[in-house]
C-alpha positions as CSV (number, residue, x, y, z in Angstrom):
1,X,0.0,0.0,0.0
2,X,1.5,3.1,-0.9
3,X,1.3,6.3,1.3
4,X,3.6,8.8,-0.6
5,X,2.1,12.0,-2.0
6,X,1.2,14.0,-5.1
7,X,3.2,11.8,-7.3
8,X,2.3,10.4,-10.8
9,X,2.6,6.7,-9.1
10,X,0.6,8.2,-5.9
11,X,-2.5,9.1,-8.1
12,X,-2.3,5.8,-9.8
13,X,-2.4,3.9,-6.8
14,X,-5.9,2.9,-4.9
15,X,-5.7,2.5,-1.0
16,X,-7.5,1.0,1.0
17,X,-9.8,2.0,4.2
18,X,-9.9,-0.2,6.8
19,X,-13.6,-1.1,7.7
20,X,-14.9,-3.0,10.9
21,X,-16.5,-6.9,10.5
22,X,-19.9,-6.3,11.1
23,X,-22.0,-9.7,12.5
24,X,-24.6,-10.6,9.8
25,X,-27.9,-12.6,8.7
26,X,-26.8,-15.5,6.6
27,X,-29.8,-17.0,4.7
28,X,-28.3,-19.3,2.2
29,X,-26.0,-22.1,2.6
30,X,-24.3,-24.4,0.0
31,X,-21.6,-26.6,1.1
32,X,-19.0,-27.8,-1.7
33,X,-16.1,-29.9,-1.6
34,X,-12.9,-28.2,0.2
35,X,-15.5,-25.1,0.8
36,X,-18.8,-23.5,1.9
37,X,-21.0,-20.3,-0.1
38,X,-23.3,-18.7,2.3
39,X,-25.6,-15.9,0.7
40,X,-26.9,-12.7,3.0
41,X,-27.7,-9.4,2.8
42,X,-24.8,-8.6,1.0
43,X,-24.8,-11.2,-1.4
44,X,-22.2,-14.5,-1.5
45,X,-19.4,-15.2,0.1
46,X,-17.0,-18.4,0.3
47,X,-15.2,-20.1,3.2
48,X,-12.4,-22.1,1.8
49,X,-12.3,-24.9,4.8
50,X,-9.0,-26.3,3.1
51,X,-6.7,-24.9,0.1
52,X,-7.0,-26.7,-2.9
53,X,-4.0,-25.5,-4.9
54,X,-1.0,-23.1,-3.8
55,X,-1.7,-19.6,-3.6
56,X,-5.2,-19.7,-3.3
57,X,-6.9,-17.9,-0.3
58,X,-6.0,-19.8,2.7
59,X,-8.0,-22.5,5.0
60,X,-10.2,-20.7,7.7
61,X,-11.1,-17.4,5.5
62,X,-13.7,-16.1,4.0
63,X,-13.9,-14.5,0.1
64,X,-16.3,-11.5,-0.9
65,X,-17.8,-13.3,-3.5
66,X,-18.5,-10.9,-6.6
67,X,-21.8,-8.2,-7.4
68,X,-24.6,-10.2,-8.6
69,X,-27.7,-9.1,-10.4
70,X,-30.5,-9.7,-9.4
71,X,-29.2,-7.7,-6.3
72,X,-28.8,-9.3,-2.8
73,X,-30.4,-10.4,0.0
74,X,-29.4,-13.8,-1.3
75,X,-31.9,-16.2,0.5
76,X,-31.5,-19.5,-1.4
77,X,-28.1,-21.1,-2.9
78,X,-27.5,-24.2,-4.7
79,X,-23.8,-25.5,-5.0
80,X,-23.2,-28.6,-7.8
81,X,-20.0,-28.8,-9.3
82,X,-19.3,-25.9,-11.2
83,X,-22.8,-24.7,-11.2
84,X,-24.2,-22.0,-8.5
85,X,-27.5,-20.7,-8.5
86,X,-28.3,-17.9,-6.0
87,X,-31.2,-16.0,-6.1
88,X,-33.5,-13.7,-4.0
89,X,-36.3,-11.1,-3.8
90,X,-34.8,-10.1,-7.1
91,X,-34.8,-13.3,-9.2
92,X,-32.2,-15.9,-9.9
93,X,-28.6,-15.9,-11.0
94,X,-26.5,-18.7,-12.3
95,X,-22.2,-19.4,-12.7
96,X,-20.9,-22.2,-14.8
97,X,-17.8,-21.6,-13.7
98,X,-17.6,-22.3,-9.6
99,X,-18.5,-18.5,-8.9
100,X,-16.2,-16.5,-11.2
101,X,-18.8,-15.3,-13.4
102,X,-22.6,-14.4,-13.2
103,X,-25.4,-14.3,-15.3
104,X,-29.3,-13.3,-14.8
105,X,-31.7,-16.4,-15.2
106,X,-34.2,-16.2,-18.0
107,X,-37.4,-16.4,-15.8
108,X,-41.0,-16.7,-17.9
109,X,-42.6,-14.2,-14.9
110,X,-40.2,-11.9,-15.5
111,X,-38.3,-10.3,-11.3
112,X,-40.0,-12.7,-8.9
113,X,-39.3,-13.4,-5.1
114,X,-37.7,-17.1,-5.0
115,X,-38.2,-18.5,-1.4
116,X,-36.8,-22.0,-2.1
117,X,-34.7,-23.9,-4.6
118,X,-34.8,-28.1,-5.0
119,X,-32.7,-30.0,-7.6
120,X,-34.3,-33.4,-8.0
121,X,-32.7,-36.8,-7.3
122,X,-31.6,-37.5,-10.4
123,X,-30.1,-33.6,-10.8
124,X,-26.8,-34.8,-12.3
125,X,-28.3,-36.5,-15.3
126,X,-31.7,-34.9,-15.7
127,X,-30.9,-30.6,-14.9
128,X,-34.2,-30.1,-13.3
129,X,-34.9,-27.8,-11.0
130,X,-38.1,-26.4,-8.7
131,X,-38.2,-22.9,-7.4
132,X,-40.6,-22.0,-5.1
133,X,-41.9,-17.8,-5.0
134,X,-42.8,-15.3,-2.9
135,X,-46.0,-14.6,-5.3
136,X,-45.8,-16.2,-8.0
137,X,-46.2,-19.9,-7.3
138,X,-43.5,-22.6,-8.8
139,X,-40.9,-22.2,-11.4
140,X,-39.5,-25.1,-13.1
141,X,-36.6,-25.3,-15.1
142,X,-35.1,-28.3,-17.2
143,X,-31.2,-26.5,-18.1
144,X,-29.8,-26.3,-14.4
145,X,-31.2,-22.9,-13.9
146,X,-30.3,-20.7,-17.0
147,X,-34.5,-20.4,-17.8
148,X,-37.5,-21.2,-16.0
149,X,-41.2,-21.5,-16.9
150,X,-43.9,-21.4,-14.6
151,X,-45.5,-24.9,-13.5
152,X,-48.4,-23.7,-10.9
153,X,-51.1,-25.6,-12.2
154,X,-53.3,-26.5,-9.5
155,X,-52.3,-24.4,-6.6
156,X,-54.7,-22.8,-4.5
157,X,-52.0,-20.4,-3.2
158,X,-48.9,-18.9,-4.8
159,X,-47.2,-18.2,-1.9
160,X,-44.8,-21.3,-1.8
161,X,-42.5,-21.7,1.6
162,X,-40.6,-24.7,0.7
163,X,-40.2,-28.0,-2.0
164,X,-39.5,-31.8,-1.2
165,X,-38.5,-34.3,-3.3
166,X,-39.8,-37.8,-3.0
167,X,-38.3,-39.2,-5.6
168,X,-37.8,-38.6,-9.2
169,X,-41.1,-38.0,-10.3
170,X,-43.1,-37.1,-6.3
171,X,-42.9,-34.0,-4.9
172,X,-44.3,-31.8,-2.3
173,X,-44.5,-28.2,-2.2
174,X,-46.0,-26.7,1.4
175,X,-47.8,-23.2,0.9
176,X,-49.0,-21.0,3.2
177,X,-52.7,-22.8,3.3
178,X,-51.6,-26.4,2.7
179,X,-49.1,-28.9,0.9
180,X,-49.6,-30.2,-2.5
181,X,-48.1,-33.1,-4.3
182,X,-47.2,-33.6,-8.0
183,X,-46.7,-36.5,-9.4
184,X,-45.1,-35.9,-12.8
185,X,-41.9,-33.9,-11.7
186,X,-43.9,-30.4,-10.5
187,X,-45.5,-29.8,-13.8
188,X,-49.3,-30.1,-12.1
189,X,-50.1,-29.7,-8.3
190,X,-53.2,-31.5,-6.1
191,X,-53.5,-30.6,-3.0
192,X,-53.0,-32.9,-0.5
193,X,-53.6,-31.2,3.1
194,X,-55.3,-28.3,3.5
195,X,-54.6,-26.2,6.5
196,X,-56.8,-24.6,8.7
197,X,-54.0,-23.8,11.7
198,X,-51.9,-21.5,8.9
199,X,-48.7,-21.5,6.6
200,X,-47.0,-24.8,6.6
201,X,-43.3,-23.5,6.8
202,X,-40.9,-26.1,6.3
203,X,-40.5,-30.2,5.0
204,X,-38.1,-32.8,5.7
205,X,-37.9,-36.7,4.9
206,X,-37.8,-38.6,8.2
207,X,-35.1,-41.4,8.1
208,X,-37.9,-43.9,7.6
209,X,-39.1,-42.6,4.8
210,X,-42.3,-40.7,6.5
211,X,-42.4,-37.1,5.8
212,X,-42.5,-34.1,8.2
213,X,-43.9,-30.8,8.6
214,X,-44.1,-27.8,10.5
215,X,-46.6,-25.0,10.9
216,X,-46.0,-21.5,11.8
217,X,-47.8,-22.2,15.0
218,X,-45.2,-25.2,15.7
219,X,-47.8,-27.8,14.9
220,X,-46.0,-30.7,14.0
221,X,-47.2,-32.7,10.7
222,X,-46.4,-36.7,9.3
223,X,-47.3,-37.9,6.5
224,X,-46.4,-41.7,5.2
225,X,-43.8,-41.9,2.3
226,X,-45.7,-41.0,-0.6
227,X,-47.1,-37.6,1.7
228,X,-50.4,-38.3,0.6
229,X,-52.1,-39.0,4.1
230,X,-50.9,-36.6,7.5
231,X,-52.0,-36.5,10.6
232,X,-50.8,-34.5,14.0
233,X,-47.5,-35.4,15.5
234,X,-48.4,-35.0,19.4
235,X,-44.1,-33.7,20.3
236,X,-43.4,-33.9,24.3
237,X,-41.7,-30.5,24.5
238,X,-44.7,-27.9,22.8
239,X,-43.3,-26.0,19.8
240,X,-45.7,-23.5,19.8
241,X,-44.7,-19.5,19.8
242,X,-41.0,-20.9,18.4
243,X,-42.0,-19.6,15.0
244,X,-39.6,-22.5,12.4
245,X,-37.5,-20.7,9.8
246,X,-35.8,-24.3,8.7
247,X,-36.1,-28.1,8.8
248,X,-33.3,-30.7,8.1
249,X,-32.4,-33.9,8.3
250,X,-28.7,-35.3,9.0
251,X,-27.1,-37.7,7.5
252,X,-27.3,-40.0,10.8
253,X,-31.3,-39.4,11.2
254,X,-31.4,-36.6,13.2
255,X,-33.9,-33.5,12.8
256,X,-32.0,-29.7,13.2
257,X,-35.1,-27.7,13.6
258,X,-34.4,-23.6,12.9
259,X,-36.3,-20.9,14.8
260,X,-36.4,-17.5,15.7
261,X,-35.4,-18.6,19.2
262,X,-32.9,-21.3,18.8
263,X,-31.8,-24.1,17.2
264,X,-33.8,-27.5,17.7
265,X,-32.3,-30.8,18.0
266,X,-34.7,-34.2,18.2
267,X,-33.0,-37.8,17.6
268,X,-36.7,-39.4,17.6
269,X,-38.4,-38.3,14.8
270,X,-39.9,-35.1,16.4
271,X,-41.3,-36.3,19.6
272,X,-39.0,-34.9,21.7
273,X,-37.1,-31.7,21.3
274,X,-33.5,-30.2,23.1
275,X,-32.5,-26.6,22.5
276,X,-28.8,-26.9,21.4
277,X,-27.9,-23.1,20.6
278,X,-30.4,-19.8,21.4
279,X,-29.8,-18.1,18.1
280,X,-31.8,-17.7,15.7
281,X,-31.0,-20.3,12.7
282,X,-32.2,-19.7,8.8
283,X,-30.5,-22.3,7.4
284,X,-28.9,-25.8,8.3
285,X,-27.3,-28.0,5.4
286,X,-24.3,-30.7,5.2
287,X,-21.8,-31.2,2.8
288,X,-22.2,-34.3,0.5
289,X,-20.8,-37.8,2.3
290,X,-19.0,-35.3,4.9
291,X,-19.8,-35.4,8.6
292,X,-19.9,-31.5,9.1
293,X,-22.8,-30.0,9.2
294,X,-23.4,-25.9,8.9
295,X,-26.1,-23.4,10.3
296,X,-27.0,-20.0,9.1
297,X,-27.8,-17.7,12.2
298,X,-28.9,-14.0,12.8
299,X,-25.0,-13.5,13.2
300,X,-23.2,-15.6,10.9
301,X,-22.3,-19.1,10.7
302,X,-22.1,-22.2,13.4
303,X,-20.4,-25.5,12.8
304,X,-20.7,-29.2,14.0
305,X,-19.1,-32.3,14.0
306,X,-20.9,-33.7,16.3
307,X,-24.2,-33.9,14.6
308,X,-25.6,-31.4,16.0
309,X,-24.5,-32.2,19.7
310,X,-22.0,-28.6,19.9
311,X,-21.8,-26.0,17.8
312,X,-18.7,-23.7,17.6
313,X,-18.8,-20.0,15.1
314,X,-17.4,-19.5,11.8
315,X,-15.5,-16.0,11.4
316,X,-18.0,-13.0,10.6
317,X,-18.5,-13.5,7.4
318,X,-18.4,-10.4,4.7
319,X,-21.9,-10.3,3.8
320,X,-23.3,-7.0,5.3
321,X,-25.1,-4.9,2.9
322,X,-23.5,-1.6,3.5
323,X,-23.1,-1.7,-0.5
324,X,-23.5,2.1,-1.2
325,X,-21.2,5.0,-1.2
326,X,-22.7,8.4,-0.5
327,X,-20.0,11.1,0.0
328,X,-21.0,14.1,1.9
329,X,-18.3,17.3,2.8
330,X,-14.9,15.3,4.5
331,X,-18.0,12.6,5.5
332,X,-17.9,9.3,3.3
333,X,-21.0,7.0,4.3
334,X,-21.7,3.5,3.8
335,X,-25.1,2.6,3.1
336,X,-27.4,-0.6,3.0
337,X,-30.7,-1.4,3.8
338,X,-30.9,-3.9,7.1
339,X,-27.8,-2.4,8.1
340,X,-26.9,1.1,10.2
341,X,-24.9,3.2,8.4
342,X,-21.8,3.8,8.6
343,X,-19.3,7.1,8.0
344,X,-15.9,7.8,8.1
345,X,-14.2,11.6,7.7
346,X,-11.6,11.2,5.0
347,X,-8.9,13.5,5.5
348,X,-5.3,13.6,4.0
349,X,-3.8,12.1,7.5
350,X,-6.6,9.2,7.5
351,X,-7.1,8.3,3.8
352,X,-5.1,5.3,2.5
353,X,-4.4,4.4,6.4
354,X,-6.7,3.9,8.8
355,X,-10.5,5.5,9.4
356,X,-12.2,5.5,12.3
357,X,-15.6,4.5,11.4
358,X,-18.8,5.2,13.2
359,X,-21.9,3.1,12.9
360,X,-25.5,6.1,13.0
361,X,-27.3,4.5,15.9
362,X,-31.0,4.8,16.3
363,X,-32.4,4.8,13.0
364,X,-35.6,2.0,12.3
365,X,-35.2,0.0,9.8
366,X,-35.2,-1.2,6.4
367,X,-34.0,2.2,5.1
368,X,-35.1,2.2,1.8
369,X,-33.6,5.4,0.1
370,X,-31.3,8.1,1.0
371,X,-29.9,11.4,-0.2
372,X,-27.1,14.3,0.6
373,X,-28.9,17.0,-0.4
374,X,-26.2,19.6,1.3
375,X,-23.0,19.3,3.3
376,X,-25.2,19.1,6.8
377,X,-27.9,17.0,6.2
378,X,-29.0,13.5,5.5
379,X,-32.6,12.6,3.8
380,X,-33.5,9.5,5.3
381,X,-36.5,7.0,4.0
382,X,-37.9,3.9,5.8
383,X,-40.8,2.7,7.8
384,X,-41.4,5.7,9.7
385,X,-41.9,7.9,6.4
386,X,-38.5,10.8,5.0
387,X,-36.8,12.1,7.7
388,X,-34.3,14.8,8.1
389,X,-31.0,14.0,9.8
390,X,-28.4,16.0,11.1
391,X,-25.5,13.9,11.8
392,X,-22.8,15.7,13.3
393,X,-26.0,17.1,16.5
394,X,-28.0,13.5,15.9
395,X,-31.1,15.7,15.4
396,X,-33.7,14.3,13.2
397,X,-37.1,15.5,11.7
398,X,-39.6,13.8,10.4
399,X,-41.1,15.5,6.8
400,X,-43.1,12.9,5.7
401,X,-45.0,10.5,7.1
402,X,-45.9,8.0,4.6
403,X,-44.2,4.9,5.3
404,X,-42.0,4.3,2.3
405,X,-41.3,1.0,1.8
406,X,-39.6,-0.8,-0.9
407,X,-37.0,0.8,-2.8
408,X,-37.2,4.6,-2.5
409,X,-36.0,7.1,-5.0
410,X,-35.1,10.7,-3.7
411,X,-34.2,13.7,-5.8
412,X,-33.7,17.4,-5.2
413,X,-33.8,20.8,-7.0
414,X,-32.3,24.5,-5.6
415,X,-31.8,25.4,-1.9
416,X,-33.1,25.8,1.3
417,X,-35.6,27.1,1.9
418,X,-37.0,26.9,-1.5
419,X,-35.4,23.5,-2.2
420,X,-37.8,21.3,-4.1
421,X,-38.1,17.9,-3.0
422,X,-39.6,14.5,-4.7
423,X,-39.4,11.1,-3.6
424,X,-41.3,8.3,-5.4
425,X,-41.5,5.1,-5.2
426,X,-40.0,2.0,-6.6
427,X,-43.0,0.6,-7.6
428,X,-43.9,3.6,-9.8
429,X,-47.3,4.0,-8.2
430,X,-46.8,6.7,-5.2
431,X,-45.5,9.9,-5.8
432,X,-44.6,13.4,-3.4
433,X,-43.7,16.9,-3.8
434,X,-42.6,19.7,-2.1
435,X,-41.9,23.0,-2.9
436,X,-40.5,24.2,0.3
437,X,-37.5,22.2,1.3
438,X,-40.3,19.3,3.0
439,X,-42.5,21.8,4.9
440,X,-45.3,21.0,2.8
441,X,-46.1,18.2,0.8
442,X,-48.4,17.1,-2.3
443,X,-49.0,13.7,-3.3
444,X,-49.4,13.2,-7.4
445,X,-50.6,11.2,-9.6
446,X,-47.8,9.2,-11.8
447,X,-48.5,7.9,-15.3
448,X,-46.3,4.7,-15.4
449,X,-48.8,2.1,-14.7
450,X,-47.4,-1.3,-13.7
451,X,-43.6,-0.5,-14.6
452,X,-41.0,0.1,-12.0
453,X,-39.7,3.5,-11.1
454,X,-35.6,2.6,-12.1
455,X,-34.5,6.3,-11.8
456,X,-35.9,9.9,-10.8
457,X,-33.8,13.0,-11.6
458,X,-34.5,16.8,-11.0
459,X,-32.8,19.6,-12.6
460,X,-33.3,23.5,-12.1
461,X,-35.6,22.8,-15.6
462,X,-37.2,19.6,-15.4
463,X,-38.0,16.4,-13.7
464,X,-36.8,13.3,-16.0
465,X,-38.0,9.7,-15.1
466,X,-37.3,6.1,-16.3
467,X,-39.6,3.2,-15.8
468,X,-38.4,-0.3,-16.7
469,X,-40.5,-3.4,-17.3
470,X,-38.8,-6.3,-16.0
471,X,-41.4,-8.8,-18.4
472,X,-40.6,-6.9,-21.8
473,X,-36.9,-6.0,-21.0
474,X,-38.1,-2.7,-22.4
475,X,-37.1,1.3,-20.5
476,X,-38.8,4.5,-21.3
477,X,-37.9,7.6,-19.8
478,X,-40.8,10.4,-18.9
479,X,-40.3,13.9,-18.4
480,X,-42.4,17.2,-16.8
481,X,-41.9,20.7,-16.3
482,X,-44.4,21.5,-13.8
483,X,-42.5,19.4,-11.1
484,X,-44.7,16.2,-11.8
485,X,-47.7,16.7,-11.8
486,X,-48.0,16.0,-15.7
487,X,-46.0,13.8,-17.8
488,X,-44.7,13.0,-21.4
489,X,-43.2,10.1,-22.5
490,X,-39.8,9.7,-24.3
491,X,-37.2,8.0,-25.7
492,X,-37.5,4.0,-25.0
493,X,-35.2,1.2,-25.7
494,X,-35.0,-2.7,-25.4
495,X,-32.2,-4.0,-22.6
496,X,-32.4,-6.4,-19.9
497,X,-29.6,-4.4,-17.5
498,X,-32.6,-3.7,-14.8
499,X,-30.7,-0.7,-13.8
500,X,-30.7,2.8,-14.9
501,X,-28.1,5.1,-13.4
502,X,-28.3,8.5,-13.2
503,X,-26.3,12.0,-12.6
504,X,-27.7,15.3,-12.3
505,X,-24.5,17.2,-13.0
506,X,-24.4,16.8,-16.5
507,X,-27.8,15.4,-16.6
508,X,-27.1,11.7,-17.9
509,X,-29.0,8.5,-17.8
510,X,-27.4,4.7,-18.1
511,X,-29.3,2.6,-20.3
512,X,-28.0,-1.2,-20.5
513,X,-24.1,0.3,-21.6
514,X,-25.3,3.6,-23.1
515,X,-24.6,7.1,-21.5
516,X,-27.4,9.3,-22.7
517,X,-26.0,13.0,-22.0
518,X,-28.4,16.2,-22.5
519,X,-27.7,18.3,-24.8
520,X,-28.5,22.1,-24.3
521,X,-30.5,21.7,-27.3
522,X,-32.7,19.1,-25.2
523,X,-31.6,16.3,-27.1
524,X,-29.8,12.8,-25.8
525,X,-25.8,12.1,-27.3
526,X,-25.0,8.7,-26.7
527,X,-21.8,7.4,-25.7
528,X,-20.8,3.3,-25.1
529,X,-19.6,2.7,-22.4
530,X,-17.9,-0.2,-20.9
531,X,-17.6,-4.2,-22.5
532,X,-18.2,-7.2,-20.9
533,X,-21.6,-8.3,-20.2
534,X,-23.1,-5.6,-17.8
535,X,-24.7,-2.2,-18.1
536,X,-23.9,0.9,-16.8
537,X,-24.0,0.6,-12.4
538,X,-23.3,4.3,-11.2
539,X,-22.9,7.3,-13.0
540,X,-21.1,10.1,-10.7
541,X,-19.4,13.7,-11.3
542,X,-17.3,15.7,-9.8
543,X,-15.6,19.7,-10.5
544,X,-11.6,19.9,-9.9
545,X,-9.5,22.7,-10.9
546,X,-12.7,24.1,-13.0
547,X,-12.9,21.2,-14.9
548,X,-16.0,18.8,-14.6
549,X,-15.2,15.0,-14.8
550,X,-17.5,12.2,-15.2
551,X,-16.7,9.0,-13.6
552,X,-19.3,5.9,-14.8
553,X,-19.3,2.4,-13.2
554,X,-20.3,0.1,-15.8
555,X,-19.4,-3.7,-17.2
556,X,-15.8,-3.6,-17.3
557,X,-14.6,-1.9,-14.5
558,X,-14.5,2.3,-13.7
559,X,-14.3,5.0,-16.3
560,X,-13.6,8.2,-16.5
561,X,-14.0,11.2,-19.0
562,X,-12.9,14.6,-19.2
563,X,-14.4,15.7,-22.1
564,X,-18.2,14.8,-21.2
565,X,-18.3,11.6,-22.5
566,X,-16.3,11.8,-26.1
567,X,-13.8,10.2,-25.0
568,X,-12.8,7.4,-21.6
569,X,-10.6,6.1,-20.3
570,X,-10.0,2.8,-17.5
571,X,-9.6,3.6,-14.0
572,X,-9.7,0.2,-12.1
573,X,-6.4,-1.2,-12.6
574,X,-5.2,-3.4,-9.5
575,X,-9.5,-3.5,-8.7
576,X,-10.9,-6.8,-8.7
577,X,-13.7,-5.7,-11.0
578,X,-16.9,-8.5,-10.0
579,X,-16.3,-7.2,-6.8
580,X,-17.2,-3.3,-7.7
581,X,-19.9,-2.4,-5.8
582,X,-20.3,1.7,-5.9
583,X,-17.9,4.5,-7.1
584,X,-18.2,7.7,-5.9
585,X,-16.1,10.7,-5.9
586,X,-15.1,14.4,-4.4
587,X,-12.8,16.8,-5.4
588,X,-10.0,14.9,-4.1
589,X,-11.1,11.1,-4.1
590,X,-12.1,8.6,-6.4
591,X,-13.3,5.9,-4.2
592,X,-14.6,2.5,-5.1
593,X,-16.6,0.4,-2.7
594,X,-16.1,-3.2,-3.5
595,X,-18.1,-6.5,-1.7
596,X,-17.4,-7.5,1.5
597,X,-17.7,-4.1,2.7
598,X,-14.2,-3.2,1.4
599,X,-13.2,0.4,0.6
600,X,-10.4,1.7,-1.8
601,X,-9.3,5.3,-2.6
602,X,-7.3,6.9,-5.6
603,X,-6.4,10.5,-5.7
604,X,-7.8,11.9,-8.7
């Protein structure tokens, strides 16, 4: 790490902050042979339990695993060779190559919620696959996971909380009204147990063949082998209030029951119950043929080789989803959405050494949007509504008090105490003004139907908009000049990048790996940037010297022009670019936020 100054060598150099672990969620768990994926808020990460060739990352440590889209919290993983599939509230994603590369599955529904993910028996030979939704029922796919087509025929419910197989043909998905069994590989559904007592949350396969289930009440379920006929499982220790997150079965027989209040150990088929760790446990799986078995907890991850006697913690692993940069005066903050923020002051003494990093206490969460709309103060949105916060006092406000949930865009015009204000959001359906810096507020009526609200932009002139529509692959961008309340529809374009940057200084729009830059004439130049397979991540600006540059994160790694986009040139050498998060940058500082939660500066 260099620490010299103002030299040619200095400027091309990135350094790097050091940032605190931070104890996280772990949803996901996939062991593999020689290591284990676990997927979070953040995304993936890998623990390499033993190195398989010389100089790879060391036994006993964790790997940021790269940026994926669809977008973290990764709540289901699936580990088979080469193959990983990870997906989320955003969809599924799919490597070929053991986690080096990622691409977006092809899903017939278009962005869906995936709550569960079941290879059959027979995976190896036959590449089928079920998903289980959030919404939209059960997704099959017949290509390990690179497209799926929707297979709910039959269901009642489209909620789906987790997927069983019986055998190559048999299987049994449990909903949140009942459990339904196909018979032809989860192409058609018949219910099979309606219940009255609520969701049925989780499956397993006792070691006699006989299946299990669990309620959300902690009513305990059997069925015979073929799950056709259940009936109550009386359990001596009552389960009720316990509220099951996860259901396995070890290798040796025994049942590793996951709740919000502990972990759940019973070596008789469910009768009897013991209490063997007072976290809370997502997720318990087991390597293939191995003996260790792995737990996913509210703090990270717990390991046993005893099955399931003791339990011992894995390192923190890097899966927080402090995943935005937002740089505000000497402040640089770190942003997620489960997670408290965090800021640092970068000054010449601390940058490329050490910052000492303070986590803003207090706040409720999800935050769902934020914005530095001057040097002092924070714009804040979450469950409580926008508020106001003054970081260096911890003085807050509330301004609005809708509760915005849900991605949250936030965009500003002008000054105090005329500042004009807008947040929207991501859904496209609920939109706010305010003319007076958040005083005073007026809700509008936005035109974009059932698209999603990608970006939201002001400038002194206008208000620009893009929607994008995750079904047809297809963004069109909106404009008004009379601060929203009436709209008229623009340019559009074909691209399934899901994201559209934007910048207000020069107004510019990312669309797939186009720069759209406004003219003064009102019209759109376009300028490619980036290569690679990805679009266009961040688009950020900054004045030095008098002289505007434009910085844009896109497939490929970090550009940078000089000449408003006629010309770029690479600014991520040494950066391991899947792992590019966020770029920001200030008059100073180009800084590059990469996963894991790991922060690098480069003097501009």
């Amino acid at each position: 790490m260099t620490t010299g100054r103002g030299s040619e060598s200095d400027r091309q150099t990135w350094r790097e902050l050091e940032v605190p672990a931070l104890p996280t969620p772990v949803y996901a768990l996939a062991p593999a042979p020689g290591r284990l994926w676990a997927g979070g808020l953040g995304g993936i990460a890998c623990y390499r339990a033993a190195s398989e060739k010389p100089g790879e990352v060391e036994a006993g440590t964790w790997e940021p695993g790269p940026v994926l889209l669809p977008p973290a919290p990764v709540t289901v993983l699936l580990a088979y060779g080469n193959l990983l599939l990870a997906g989320g509230n955003g969809g599924l994603a799919y490597s070929l190559t053991g986690g080096a590369g990622w691409q977006r599955a092809e899903i017939e529904d278009g962005s869906v919620g995936v709550t569960v993910l079941a290879p059959s028996p027979t995976f190896g030979s036959d590449n089928t696959l079920l998903a289980g939704t959030l919404a939209n029922g059960l997704l099959r796919s017949s290509d390990g996971g690179r497209t799926w087509r929707n297979v709910s025929f039959g269901l009642h419910s489209q909620e789906i909380t987790d997927l069983l197989w019986l055998d190559r043909l048999a299987v049994l998905a449990a909903t949140d009204e009942g459990i339904y069994r196909s018979r032809d590989g989860g192409r058609g559904w018949r219910r099979v147990l309606e219940s009255s007592e609520g969701a049925v949350e989780v499956l397993t396969r006792l070691p006699g063949g006989e299946v299990l289930a669990v309620l959300e009440d902690g009513t305990l379920l059997q069925a015979d082998a073929e799950g056709e006929r259940w009936q109550s499982l009386q359990a001596v220790v009552d389960l009720e209030g316990v509220h099951p997150l996860s259901l396995f079965t070890t290798e040796a027989g025994t049942l590793l029951l996951g709740t919000q209040r502990g972990l759940l150990r019973s070596t008789d088929g469910g009768r009897s119950w013991q209490t063997v760790d007072g976290r809370m446990v997502h997720i318990c799986r087991q390597g293939r043929g191995q003996d260790r078995l792995y737990a996913g907890t509210a703090e990270g991850v717990l390991v046993s080789d005893d099955d399931g006697h003791s339990w011992r913690a894995l390192p923190a692993p890097p899966l927080h989803d402090l995943l935005r940069l937002q740089p505000q005066s000497e402040r640089l903050w770190l942003l997620g959405t489960h997670t408290a923020p965090l800021q640092a002051r970068l000054t010449e003494e601390e940058a490329g050494e050490t910052a000492e990093w303070q986590r803003l206490q207090g706040l409720s969460l999800p935050l769902t949007g934020c914005a530095a709309v001057d040097d002092e103060t924070l714009l804040l949105a979450g469950p409580e509504g926008l508020l106001r916060l003054w970081p260096a006092s911890g003085e807050h406000q509330l301004l609005l008090r809708e509760p915005l949930e849900g991605n949250t865009l936030i965009t500003w015009a002008g000054s105090a105490p005329n500042r004009h204000l807008w947040v929207a959001s991501g859904d496209g359906r609920h939109l706010w003004h305010s003319a007076n810096d958040g005083a005073s507020w007026r809700q509008l009526t936005p035109p974009f139907g059932v698209t999603l609200l990608a970006a939201l932009q002001a400038t002194p002139e206008h208000l620009v908009a893009a929607t994008y529509d995750p079904r047809q692959y297809h963004v069109c961008l909106w404009y008004s000049t009379d601060d929203g309340s009436n709209w008229i529809r623009g340019l559009e374009a074909d691209t399934n990048w899901p994201l559209v940057a934007s910048c207000a200084e020069p107004l510019a729009l990312g669309v797939g790996n186009i720069l759209l830059l406004a003219g003064p004439d009102g019209n759109w130049r376009r300028s490619a940037v980036g290569h690679g397979g990805g679009g266009i991540r961040r688009i950020v600006s900054c004045e030095r010297a008098g002289q505007r540059l434009l910085f844009v994160l896109a497939g490929g790694g970090i550009f940078r022009s000089d000449d408003l986009g006629q010309s770029w040139q690479a600014q991520h050498e040494g950066l391991p670019l899947v792992r590019i998060a966020d770029i920001a940058c200030t008059s100073t500082w180009l800084v590059a936020l990469l996963s894991g939660g790991v922060v690098c500066l480069r003097r501009l």
